[in-house]
C-alpha positions in Angstrom: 6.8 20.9 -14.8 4.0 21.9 -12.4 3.1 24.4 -9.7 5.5 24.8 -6.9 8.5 23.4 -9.0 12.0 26.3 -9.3 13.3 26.4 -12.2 15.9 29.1 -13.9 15.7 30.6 -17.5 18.7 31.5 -19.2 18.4 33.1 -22.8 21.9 33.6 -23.8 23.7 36.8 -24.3 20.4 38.7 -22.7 21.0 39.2 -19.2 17.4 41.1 -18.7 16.0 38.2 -19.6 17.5 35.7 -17.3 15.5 34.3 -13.9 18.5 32.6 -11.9 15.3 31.4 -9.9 11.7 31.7 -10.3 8.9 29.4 -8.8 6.3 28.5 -10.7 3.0 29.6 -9.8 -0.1 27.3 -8.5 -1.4 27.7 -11.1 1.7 26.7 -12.9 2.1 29.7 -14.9 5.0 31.9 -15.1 4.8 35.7 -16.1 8.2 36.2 -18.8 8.8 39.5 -20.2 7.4 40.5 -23.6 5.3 37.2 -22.9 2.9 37.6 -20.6 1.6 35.0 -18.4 3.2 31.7 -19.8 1.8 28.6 -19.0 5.0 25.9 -18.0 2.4 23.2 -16.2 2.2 19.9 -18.0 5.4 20.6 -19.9 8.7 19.7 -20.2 12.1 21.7 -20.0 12.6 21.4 -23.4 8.9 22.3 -24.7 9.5 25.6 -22.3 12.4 26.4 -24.2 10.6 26.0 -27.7 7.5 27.9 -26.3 10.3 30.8 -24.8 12.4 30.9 -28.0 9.5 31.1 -30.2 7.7 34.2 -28.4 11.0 36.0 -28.9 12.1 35.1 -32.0 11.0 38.2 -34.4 9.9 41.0 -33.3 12.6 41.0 -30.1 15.1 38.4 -30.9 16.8 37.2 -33.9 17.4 33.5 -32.7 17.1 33.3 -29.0 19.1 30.9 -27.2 17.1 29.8 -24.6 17.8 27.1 -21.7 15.1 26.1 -19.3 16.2 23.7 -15.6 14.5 22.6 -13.3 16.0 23.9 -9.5 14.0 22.5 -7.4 11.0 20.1 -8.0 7.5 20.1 -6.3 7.2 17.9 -3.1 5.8 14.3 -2.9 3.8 13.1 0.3 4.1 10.0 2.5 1.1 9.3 5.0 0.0 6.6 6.7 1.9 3.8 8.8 5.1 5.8 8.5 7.4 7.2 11.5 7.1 11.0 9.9 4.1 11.9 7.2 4.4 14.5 5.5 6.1 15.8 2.2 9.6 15.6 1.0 11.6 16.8 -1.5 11.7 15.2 -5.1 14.8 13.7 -6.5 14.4 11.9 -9.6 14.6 8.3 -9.6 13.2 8.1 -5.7 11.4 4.7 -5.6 8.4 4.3 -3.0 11.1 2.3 -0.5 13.3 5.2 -0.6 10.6 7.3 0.0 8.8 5.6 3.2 13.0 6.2 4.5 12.7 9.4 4.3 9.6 9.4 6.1 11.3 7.7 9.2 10.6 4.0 7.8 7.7 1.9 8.5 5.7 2.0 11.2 5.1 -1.3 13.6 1.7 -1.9 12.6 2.4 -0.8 8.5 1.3 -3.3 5.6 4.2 -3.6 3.2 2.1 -5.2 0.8 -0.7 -2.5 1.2 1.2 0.8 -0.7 -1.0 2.7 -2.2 -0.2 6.0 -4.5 -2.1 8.5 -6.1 -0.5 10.3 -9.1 -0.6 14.4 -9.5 -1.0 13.2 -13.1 -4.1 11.0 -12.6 -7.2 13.3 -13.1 -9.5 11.0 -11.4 -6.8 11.0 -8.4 -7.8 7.2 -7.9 -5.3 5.2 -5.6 -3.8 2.9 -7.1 -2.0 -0.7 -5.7 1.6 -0.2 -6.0 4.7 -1.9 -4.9 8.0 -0.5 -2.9 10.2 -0.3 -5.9 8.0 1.8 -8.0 9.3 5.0 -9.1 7.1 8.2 -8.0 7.1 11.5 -9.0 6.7 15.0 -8.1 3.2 15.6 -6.0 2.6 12.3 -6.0 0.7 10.7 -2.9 2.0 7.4 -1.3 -0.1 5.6 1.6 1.1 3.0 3.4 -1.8 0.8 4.8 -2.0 -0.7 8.2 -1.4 -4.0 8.5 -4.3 -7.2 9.8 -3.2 -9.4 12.0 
């Protein structure tokens, strides 16, 4: 998870405590009743859950039931030697080929052999060589070179 990503929370039987649709902040925090400010970025669906379940399990809940998914994920961007840079939706399992055709395809002068990406993950945000059937992910960077001739 991370900041920009939708995602619903359903704890079941507890209707006032179910967000059909709530965008995580930039910081990627969430504010969850009886909770406070919860902090979703850097974790998964299922860790959410556990972190949910456990803050209400006690004092509010006897065993919460709690199921965290993810709506809509974060953009990705494409710049460079491509017809139309700029950022597209995530779908997992989009490769760096099926993202440069989303992007309008390759430009005339684009180097297919010069891809680089930068991963939201990386904290150094160094580019990094890449090839067209690597997988990318959410907020990830992908630049196609220019080509010499």
């Amino acid at each position: 998870l991370g900041a920009g990503d939708v995602i619903t929370i359903r704890v079941f039987g507890e209707d006032e405590l179910t967000f059909e649709q709530l965008r995580l902040t930039d910081a990627g925090t969430l504010s969850y009743p009886f909770l406070g400010e919860v902090v979703a970025a850097g974790k998964t669906t299922t860790e959410l859950e556990t972190i949910i379940a456990d803050g209400l399990t006690g004092e509010y809940l006897v065993d919460p039931k709690v199921s965290v998914r993810i709506l809509e994920y974060r953009v990705f961007y494409v710049n460079g030697e491509v017809k139309s840079p700029g950022g597209y939706q995530f779908k997992p399992g989009i490769t760096v080929r099926m993202a440069v055709a989303l992007a309008g395809g390759f430009t005339e002068w684009a180097s297919q052999n010069k891809v680089m990406v930068i991963r939201e993950t990386d904290p150094s945000h160094k580019p990094e060589r890449t090839d067209l059937d690597a997988p990318i992910m959410p907020g990830d960077i992908i630049t196609i070179d220019q080509s010499t001739f």
